[in-house]
C-alpha positions as CSV (number, residue, x, y, z in Angstrom):
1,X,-250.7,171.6,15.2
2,X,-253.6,170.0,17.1
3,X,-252.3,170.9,20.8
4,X,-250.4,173.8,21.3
5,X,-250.3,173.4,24.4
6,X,-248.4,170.2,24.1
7,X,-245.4,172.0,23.5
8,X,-245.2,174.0,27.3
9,X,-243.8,172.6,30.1
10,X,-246.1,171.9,32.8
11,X,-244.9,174.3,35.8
12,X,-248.3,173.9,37.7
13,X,-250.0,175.0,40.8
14,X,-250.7,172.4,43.5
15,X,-254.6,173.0,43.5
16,X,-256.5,170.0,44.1
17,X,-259.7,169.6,41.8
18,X,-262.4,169.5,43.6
19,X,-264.2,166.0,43.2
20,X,-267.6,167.2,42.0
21,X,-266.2,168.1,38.6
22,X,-267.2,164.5,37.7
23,X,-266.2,165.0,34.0
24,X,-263.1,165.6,34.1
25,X,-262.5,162.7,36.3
26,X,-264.4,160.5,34.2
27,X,-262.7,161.2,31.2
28,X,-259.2,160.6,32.7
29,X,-260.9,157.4,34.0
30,X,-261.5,156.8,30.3
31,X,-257.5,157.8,29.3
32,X,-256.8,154.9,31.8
33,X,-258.9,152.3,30.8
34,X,-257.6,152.7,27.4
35,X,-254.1,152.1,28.4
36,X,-253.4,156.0,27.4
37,X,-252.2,157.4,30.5
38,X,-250.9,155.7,33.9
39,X,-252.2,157.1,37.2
40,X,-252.8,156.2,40.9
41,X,-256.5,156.1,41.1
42,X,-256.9,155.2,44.4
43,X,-256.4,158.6,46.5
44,X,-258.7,161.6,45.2
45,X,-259.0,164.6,44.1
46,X,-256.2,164.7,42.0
47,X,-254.4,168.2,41.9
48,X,-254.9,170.3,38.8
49,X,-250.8,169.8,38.3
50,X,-251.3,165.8,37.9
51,X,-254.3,166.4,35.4
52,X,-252.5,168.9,33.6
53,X,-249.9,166.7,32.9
54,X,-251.9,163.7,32.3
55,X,-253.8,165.8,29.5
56,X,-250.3,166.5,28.3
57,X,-249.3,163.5,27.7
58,X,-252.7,161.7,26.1
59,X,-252.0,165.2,23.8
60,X,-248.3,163.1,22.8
61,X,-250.6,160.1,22.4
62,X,-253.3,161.4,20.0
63,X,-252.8,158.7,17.4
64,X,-254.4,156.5,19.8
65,X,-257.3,159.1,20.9
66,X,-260.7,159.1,18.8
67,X,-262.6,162.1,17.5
68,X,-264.4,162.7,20.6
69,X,-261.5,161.9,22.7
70,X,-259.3,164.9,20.9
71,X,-262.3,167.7,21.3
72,X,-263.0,166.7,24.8
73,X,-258.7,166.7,25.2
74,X,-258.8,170.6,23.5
75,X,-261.6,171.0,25.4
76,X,-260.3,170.4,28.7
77,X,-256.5,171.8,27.7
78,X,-258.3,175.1,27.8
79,X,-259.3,175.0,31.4
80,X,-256.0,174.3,32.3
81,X,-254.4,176.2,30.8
82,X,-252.4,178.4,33.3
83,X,-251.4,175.6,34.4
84,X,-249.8,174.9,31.0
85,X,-247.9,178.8,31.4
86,X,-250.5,179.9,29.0
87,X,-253.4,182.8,29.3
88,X,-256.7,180.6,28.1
89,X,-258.4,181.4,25.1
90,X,-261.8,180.2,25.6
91,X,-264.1,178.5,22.2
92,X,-267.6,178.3,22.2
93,X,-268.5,175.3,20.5
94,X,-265.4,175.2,18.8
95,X,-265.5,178.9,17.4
96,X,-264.0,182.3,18.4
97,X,-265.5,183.8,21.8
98,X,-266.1,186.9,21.0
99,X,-267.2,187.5,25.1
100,X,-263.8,187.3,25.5
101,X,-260.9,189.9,26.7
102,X,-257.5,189.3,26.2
103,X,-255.0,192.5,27.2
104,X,-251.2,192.2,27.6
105,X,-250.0,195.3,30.7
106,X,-246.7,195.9,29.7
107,X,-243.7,197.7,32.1
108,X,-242.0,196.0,35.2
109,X,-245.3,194.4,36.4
110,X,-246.5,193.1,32.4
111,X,-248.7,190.3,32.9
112,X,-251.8,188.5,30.3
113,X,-255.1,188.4,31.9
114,X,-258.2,187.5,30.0
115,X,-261.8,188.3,31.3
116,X,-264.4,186.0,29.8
117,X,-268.3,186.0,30.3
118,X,-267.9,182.7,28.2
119,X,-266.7,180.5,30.5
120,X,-266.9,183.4,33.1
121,X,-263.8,184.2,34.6
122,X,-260.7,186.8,35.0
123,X,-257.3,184.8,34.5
124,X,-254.2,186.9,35.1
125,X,-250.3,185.0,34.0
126,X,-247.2,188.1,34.6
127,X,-245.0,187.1,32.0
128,X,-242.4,186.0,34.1
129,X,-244.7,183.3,34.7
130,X,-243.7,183.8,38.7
131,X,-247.7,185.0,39.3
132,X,-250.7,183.4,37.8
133,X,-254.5,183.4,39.3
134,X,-257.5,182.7,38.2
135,X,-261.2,184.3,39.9
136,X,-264.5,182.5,39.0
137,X,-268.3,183.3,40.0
138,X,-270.4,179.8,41.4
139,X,-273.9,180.1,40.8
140,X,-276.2,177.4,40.3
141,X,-279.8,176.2,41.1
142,X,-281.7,172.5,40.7
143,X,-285.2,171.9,40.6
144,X,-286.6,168.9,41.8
145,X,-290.2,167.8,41.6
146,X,-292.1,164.6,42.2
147,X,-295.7,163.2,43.5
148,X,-294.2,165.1,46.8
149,X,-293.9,169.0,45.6
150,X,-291.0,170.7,44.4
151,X,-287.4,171.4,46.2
152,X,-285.7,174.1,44.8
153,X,-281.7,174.0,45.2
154,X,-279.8,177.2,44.7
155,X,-276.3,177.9,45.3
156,X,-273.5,181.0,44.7
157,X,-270.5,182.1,45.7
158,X,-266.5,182.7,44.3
159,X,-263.7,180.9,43.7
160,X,-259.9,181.9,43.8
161,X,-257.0,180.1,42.8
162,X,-253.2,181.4,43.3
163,X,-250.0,180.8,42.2
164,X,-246.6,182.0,43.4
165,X,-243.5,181.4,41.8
166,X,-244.3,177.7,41.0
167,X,-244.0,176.6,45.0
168,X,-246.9,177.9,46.5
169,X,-250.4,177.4,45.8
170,X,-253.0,179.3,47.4
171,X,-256.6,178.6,46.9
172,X,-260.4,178.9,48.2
173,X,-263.7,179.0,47.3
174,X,-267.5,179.6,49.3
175,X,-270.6,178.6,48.3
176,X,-273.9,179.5,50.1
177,X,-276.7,176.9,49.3
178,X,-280.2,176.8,50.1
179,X,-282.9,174.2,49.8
180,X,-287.1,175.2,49.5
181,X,-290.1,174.4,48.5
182,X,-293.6,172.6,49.3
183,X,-291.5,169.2,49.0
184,X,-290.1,170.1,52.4
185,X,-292.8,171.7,54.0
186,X,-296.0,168.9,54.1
187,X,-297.0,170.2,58.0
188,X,-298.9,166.6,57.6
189,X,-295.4,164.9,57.9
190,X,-294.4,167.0,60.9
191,X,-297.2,166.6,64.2
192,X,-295.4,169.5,65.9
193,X,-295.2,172.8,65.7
194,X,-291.2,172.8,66.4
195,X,-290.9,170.6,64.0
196,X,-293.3,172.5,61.0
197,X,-291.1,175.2,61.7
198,X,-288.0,173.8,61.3
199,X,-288.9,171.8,57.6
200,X,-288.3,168.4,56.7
201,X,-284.4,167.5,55.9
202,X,-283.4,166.3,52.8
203,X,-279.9,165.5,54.0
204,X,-278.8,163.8,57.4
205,X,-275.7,161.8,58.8
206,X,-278.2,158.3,59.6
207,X,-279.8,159.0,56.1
208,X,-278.6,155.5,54.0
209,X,-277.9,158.1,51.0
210,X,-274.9,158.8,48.3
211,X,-274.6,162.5,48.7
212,X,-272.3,164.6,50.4
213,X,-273.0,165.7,53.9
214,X,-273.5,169.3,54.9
215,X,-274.2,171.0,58.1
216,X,-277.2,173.0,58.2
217,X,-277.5,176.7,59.6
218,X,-280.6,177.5,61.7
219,X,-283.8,178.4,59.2
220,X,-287.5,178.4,58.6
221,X,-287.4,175.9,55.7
222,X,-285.7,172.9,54.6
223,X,-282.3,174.2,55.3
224,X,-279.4,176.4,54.9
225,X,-275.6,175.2,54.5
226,X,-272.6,177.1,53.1
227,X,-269.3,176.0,52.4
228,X,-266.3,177.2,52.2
229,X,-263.3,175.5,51.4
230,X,-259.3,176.2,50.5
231,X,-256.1,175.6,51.4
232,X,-252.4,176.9,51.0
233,X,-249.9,174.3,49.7
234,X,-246.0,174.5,49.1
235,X,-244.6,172.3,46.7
236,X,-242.4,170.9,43.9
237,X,-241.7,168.2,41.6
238,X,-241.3,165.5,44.4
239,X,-244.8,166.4,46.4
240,X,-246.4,168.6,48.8
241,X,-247.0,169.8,52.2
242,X,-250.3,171.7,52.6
243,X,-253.0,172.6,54.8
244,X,-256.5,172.1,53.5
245,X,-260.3,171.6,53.5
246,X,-261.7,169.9,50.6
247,X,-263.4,166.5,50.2
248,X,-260.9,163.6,50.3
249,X,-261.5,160.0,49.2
250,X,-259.5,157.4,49.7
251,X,-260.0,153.4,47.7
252,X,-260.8,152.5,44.1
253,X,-264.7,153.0,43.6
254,X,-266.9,154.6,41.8
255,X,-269.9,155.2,43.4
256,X,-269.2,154.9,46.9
257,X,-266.0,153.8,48.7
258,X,-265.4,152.2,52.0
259,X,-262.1,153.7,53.3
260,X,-262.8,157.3,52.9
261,X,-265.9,158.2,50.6
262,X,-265.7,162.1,51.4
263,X,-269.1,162.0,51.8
264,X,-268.6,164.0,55.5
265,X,-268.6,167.3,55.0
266,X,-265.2,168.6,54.4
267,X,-262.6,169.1,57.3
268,X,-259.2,171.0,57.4
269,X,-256.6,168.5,57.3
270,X,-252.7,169.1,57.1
271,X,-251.5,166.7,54.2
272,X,-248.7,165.5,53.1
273,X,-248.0,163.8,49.6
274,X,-244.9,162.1,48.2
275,X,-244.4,161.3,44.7
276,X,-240.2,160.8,44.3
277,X,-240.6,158.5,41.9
278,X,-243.3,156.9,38.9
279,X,-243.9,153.6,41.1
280,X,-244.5,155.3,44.2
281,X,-246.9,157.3,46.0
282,X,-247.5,158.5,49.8
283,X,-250.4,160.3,50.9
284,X,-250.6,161.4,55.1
285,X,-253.4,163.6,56.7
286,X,-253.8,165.0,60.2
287,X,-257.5,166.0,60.2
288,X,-259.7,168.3,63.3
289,X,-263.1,166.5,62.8
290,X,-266.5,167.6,64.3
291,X,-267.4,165.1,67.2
292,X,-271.0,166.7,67.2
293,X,-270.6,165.9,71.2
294,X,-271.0,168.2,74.2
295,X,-268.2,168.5,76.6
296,X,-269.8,169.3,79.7
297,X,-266.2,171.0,81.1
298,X,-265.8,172.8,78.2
299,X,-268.4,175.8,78.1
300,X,-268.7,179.9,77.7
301,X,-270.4,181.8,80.2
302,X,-272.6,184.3,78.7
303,X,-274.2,187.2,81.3
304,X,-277.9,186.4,80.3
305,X,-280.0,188.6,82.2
306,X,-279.1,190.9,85.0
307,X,-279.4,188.3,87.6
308,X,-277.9,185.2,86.1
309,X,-275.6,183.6,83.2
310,X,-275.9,181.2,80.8
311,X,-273.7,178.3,80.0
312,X,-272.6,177.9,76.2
313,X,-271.1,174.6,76.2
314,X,-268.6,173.5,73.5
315,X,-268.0,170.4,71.5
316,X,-265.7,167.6,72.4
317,X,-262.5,168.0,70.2
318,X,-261.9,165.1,67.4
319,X,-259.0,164.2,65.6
320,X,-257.9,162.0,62.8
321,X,-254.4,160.4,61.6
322,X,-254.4,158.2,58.6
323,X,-251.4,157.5,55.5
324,X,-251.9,155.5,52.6
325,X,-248.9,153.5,51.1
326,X,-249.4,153.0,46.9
327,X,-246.9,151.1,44.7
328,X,-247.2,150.4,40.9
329,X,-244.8,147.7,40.4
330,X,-245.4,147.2,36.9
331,X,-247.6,148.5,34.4
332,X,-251.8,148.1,34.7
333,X,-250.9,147.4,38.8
334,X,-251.4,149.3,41.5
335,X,-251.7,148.4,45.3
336,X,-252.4,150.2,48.2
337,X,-252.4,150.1,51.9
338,X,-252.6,152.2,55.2
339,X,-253.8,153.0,59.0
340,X,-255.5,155.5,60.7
341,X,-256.2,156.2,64.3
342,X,-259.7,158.5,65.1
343,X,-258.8,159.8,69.2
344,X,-260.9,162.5,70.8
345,X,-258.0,163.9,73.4
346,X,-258.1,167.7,74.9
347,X,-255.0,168.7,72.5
348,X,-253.7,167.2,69.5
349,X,-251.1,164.7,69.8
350,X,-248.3,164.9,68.6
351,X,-247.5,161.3,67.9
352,X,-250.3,161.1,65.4
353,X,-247.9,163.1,63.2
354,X,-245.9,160.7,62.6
355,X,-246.9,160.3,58.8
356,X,-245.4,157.1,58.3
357,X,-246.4,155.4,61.9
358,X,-248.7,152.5,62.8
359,X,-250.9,154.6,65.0
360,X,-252.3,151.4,67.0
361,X,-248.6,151.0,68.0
362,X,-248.7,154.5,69.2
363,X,-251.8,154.2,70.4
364,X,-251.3,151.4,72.9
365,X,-247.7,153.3,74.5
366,X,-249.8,156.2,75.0
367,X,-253.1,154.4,76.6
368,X,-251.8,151.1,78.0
369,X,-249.7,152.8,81.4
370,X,-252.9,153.6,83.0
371,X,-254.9,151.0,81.5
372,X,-256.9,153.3,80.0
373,X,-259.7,152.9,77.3
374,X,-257.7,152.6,73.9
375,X,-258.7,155.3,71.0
376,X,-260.4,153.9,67.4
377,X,-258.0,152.7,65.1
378,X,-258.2,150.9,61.4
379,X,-256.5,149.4,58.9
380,X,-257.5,149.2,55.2
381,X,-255.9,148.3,52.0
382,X,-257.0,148.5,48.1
383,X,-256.0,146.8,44.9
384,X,-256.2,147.6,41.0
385,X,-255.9,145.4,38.6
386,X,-255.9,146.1,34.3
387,X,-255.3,142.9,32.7
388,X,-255.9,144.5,29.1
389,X,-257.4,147.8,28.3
390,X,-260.3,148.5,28.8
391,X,-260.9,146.1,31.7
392,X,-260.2,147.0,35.2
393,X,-260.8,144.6,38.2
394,X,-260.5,146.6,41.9
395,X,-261.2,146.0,45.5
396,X,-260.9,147.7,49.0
397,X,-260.9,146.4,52.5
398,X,-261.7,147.8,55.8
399,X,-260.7,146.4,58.8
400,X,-262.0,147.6,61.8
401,X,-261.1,145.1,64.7
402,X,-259.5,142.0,64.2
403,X,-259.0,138.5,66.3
404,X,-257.6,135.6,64.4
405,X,-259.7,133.3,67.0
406,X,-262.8,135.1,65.0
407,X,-261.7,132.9,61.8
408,X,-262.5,129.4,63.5
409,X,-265.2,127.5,62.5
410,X,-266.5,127.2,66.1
411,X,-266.1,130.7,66.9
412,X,-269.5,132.8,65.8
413,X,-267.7,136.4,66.2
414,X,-267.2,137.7,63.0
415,X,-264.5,140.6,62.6
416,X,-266.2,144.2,62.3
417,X,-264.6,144.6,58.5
418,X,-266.2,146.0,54.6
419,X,-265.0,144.6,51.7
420,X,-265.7,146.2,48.4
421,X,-265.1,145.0,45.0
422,X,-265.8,146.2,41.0
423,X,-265.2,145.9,37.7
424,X,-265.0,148.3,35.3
425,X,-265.3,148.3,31.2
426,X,-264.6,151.3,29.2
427,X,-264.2,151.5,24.8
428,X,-265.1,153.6,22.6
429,X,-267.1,156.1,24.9
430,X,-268.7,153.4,26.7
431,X,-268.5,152.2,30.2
432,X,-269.9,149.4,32.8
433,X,-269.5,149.4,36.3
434,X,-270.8,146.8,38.8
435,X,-269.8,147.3,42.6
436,X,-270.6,145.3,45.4
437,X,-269.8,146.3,49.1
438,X,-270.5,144.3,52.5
439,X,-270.2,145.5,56.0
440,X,-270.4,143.0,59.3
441,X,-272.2,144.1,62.1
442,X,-270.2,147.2,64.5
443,X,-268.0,148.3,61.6
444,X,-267.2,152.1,61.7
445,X,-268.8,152.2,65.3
446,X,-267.3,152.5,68.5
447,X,-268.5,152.2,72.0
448,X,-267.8,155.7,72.7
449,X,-269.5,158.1,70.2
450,X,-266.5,160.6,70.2
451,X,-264.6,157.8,68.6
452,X,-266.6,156.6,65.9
453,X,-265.7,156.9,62.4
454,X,-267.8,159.7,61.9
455,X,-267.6,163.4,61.5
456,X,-270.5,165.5,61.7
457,X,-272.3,162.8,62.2
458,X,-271.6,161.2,59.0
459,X,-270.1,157.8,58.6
460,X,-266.3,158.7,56.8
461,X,-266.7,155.6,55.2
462,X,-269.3,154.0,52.8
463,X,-272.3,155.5,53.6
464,X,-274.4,152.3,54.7
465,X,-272.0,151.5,57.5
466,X,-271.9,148.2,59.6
467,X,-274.1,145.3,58.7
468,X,-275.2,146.3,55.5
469,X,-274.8,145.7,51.3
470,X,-275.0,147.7,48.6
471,X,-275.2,146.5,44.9
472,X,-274.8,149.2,41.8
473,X,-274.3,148.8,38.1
474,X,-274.1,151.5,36.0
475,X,-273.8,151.7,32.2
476,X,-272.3,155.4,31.2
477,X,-271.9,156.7,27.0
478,X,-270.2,160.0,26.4
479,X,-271.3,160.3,22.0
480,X,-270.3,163.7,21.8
481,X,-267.7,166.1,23.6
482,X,-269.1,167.7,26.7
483,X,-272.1,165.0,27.1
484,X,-272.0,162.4,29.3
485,X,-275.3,159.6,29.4
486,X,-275.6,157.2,32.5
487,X,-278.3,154.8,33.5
488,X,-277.7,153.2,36.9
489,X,-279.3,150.7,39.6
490,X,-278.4,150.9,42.9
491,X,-280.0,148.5,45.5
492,X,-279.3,149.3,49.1
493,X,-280.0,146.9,52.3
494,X,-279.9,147.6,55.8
495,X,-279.9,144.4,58.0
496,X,-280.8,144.0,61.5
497,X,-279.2,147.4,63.1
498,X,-277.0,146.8,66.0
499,X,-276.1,149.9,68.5
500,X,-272.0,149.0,70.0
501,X,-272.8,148.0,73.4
502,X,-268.7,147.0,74.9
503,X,-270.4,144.9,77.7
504,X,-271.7,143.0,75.3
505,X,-269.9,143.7,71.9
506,X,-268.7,139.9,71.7
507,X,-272.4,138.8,71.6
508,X,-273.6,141.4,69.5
509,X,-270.5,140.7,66.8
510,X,-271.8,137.0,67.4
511,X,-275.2,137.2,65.8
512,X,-275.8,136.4,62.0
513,X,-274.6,139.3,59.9
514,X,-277.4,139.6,57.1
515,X,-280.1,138.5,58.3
516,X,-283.0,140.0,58.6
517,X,-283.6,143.2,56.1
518,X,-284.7,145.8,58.3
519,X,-284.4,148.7,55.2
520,X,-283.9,148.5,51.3
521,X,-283.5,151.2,48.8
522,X,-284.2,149.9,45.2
523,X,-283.3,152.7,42.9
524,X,-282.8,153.3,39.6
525,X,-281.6,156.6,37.7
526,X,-280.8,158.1,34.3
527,X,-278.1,161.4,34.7
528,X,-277.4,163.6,31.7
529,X,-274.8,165.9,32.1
530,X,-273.7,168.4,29.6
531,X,-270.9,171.0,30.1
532,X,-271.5,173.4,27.1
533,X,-268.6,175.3,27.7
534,X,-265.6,175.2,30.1
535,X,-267.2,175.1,34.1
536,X,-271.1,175.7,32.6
537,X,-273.5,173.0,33.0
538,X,-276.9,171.8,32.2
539,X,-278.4,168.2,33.9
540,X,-281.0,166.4,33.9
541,X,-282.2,163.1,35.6
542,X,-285.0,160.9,36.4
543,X,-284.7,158.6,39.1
544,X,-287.0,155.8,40.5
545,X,-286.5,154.9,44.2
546,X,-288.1,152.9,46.7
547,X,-286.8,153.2,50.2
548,X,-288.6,151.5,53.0
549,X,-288.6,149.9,56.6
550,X,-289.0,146.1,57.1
551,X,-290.4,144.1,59.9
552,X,-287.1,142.3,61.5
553,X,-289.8,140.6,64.2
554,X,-292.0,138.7,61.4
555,X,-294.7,139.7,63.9
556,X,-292.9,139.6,66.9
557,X,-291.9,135.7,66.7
558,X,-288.0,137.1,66.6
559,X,-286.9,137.9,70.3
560,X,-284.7,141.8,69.9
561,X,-281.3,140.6,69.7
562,X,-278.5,141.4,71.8
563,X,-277.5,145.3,71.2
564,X,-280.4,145.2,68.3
565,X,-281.9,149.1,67.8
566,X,-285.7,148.8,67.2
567,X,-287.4,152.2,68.1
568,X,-285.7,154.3,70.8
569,X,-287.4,157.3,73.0
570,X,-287.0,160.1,73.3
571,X,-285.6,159.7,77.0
572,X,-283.3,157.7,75.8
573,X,-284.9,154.3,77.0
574,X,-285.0,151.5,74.1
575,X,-288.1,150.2,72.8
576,X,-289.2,146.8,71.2
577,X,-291.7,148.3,68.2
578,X,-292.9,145.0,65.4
579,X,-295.2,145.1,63.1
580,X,-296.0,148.6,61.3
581,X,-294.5,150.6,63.6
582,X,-291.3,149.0,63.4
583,X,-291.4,149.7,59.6
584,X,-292.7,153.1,60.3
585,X,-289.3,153.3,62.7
586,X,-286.4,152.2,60.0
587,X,-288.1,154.1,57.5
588,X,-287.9,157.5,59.1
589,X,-284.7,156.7,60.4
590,X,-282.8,156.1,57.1
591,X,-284.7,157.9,54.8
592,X,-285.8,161.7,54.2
593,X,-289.1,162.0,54.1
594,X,-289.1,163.3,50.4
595,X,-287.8,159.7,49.1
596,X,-289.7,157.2,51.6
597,X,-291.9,154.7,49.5
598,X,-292.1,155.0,45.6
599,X,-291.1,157.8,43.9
600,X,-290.6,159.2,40.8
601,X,-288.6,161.8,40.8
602,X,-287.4,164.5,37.9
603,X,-284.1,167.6,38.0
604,X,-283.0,170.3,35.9
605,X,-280.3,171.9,36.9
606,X,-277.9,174.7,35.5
607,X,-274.6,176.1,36.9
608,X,-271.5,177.9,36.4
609,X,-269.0,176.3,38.3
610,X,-270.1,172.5,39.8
């Protein structure tokens, strides 16, 4: 029989799979697009329980799979397989693994466990299938080099899943990552000495990039980060009700979404999800962001010296309410929508636990008595749509702030709102994307900085925020199981950048939304990406980019527009820079120094675990 697995009930933990294991996701993308398997693809990352069954039931379905679609299917079965009530039996390129230990403890506590150094792990089932776990070492390292020097990535760490009883899920993982090399260390780049100390940064919240956020420890070279990430969940057919810190995203995308594109670094978040029947879905989270803001009545007092103290002050607290609504009304459709409410009070609030509220509602009974200033609020909404297989048609809206009066002809306000919208083609191993996203000026801002829609100072949404539009097309080929192909364009502009000035928000939400380019990222990028056995990888890619300021002023015959951000000191006081320093200015703003201008850059990478 081709599945054995097929023939055990899935009875699995509630672990969500972390996002970065893009293969997996991609291939139940494919499943999908071939009409194989149904699935709400809007809210992410799916729990190992809802890929588990998914594989299950392409596995009932394998008269429609191809050749590479029932090795990659095996393939994959194997890594889930506790969550199929089975020990794993790991095969190296289809063969036996002789790295392999499979024991069965017999007595009152007899349980399976297999200890493999191909995939290495140690996964332990009792045979009362009431206790399963599996342990994993992360360890990993990418080399990068271009015209620029070489940046050397390097990450380890452990991860530990749980199971008890079928209810509870228990889970958690670190990682410690480290970025060097000459790449980040030109002094030339860096006229002071604080700052040839401290390295150039490859990653920062105003960088216009596609990667996932971190926040760096204090070091002598490019930088330091760790994460660490887990939750505990309880659960059962019907949903679950956890407490968590893993990347969410939230709209149909594929490169970069515009609701929630987890590309903040991850944030513990109670969460709620409801699935009591196959045309319904709720999702709800409650999560503590990092405002990256000093509260100056909030501090420690540290005794210093012998004769004085010093102050420690703290960061302002940050929260975040949001629920997502998804019905699947009939086959190939799938619609979702939601709020969410970012407020910045001393304590939580217990309103904005409400999972099923309208949180500017709430907002407005809690704020309006003293006329106070209201907190950030945001609706959004996203649509699927499969015609046929193989085709699927999607689109997500963000709405920031809304006035009807903005939608007259005479009015010039537009609405602070991003629309995104894609297509999608996928047979016979191959796929085509093309996105396209828009945002109008002051979206994701806020005249208050605690409020914005950021969290450690990255945007939570799509990671060009307000006034800006990004184009990609990718074309993806998976000939073989385990390797996946994709060449990709991606072209990124930055119009004129606005700062959210509330004196004079209605002027600056008045001005022409994309008008002036004041920074463009051109950038184009083949990816190969190879898992040769279950959580062991080898990539490669070679990317092109070209990220660069523009001159908004034409030479200084443009007049700095109401709110418009063209060079700031370091007092705080605004400047009005044109010509080459202007471009100098948006350039290092948006744009590590290691990809300004042209640049032709090549990885290698290699890693158990992603």
């Amino acid at each position: 029989m081709l599945f054995a697995l097929v023939t055990l009930c899935t009875s699995a933990q509630n672990i969500p799979q972390a996002i970065e294991y893009s293969l997996i996701y991609d291939y139940i993308d494919e499943l999908v697009s071939d009409g194989i398997i149904q699935m709400n693809t809007a809210i992410r990352p799916y729990s190992r329980e809802v890929i588990a069954d998914k594989l299950a039931e392409a596995a009932r379905k394998d008269s429609l799979l191809s050749r590479r679609q029932k090795m990659d299917l095996a393939f994959y079965m194997q890594d889930y397989a506790l969550e199929f009530d089975t020990i794993p039996d790991y095969k190296l390129w289809g063969h036996e693994n002789k790295a392999q230990w499979n024991k069965l403890k017999k007595g009152r506590q007899a349980c399976d466990f297999n200890l493999a150094l191909v995939e290495p792990s140690l996964s332990i089932l009792t045979r009362d299938k009431n206790f399963k776990m599996k342990l994993k070492p992360i360890l990993g390292m990418d080399l990068y080099a271009s015209k620029k020097g070489m940046i050397t990535k390097r990450w380890y760490g452990a991860e530990l899943q749980m199971d008890i009883c079928h209810h509870l899920s228990v889970w958690g993982s670190i990682r410690d990552n480290s970025w060097q090399g000459t790449g980040l260390l030109k002094e030339a780049w860096y006229p002071t000495t604080y700052d040839q100390i401290q390295g150039a940064r490859i990653l920062s919240g105003e960088y216009l990039m596609n990667t996932v956020g971190v926040q760096y420890k204090e070091s002598n070279f490019g930088g330091d980060f760790s994460d660490s990430r887990g939750g505990i969940s309880l659960y059962s057919w019907w949903g679950s009700i956890g407490l968590q810190r893993e990347r969410i995203t939230w709209g149909d995308a594929y490169h970069c979404s515009n609701i929630l594109s987890g590309r903040n670094p991850a944030v513990p978040a109670l969460t709620l999800n409801l699935r009591p029947c196959s045309w319904f879905e709720f999702n709800y989270q409650h999560a503590w962001l990092v405002s990256n803001r000093m509260d100056s009545t909030y501090y420690y007092e540290e005794r210093f010296t012998e004769d004085g103290s010093k102050r420690h002050y703290r960061p302002a607290n940050k929260y975040m309410a949001a629920n997502m609504f998804t019905f699947m009304p009939v086959k190939q459709l799938s619609f979702s929508f939601g709020n969410s409410i970012v407020y910045a009070e001393r304590n939580v609030q217990a309103a904005y636990f409400i999972p099923f509220a309208f949180y500017k509602s709430l907002d407005h009974l809690l704020t309006k008595g003293m006329a106070s200033e209201n907190q950030n609020s945001q609706v959004f909404a996203s649509l699927s749509i499969r015609p046929c297989n193989h085709l699927q048609l999607y689109g997500s809206f963000y709405l920031d702030e809304f006035s009807a009066k903005r939608l007259k002809k005479e009015n010039p306000e537009n609405n602070p709102i991003s629309y995104l919208v894609g297509l999608r083609f996928s047979a016979s191993g191959i796929s085509l994307i093309g996105e396209f996203m828009r945002s109008y000026i002051a979206t994701y801002n806020h005249s208050i900085d605690v409020l914005d829609y950021y969290s450690n100072s990255y945007n939570m949404g799509h990671y060009m925020g307000g006034n800006a539009q990004s184009i990609f097309v990718q074309f993806g080929y998976r000939p073989a199981q385990g390797l996946q192909l994709q060449l990709s364009y991606t072209n990124d502009r930055k119009y004129n950048v606005y700062d959210y000035v509330r004196g004079d928000i209605r002027a600056i939400i008045s001005q022409k939304p994309f008008d002036k380019v004041a920074w463009q990222n051109d950038q184009l990028e083949f990816r190969l990406n190879y898992e040769l056995f279950n959580n062991c990888y080898f990539r490669a890619s070679m990317l092109w980019n070209n990220a660069r300021g523009m001159d908004v002023s034409e030479e200084g015959t443009v007049e700095r527009g109401v709110g418009e951000d063209r060079g700031w000191a370091a007092d705080g006081s605004s400047f009005d820079l044109t010509g080459e320093e202007l471009t100098a200015y948006y350039t290092d703003k948006f744009a590590p120094l290691y990809y300004q201008g042209n640049n032709l850059t090549f990885m290698v990478g290699f890693s158990f675990g992603f």
